[in-house]
N, C-alpha and C positions, 0 to 999 in steps of 0.2 A: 286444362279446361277452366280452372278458375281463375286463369290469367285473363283470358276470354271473355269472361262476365264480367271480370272489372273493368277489362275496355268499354265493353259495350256501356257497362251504367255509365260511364265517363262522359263516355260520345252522347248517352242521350241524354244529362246532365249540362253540358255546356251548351246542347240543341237548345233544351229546354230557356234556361239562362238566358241566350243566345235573344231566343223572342220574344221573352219577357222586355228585356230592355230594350231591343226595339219597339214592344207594344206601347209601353210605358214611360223611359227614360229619353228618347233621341226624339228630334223634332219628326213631325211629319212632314214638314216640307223636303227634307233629303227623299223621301221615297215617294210623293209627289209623283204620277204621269206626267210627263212633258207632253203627250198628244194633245193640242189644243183646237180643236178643230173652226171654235168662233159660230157653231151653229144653232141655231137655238131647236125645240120641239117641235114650236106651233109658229104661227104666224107674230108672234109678239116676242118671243127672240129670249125666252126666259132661261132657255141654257141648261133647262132641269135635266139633261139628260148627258 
């Protein structure tokens, strides 16, 4: 059983890790939407959406 517990803190130790450094260290452009669709809101093309 406490073979078990240490997997687990492990797994959610390098989860944890895991999304920190993508929060934090790696660009945001790697995980960037590709969906562009070029459409804007309103009638004036502003794209907020």
């Amino acid at each position: 059983m406490e073979v078990l517990q240490q997997i687990l803190v492990y797994l959610v130790l390098a989860v944890a890790v895991g999304y920190l450094v993508k929060k934090f260290l790696l660009p945001k452009s790697l995980f960037a939407s590709r969906k562009s669709t070029g459409k804007g809101c309103g009638s004036d093309g502003c794209g907020c959406h």
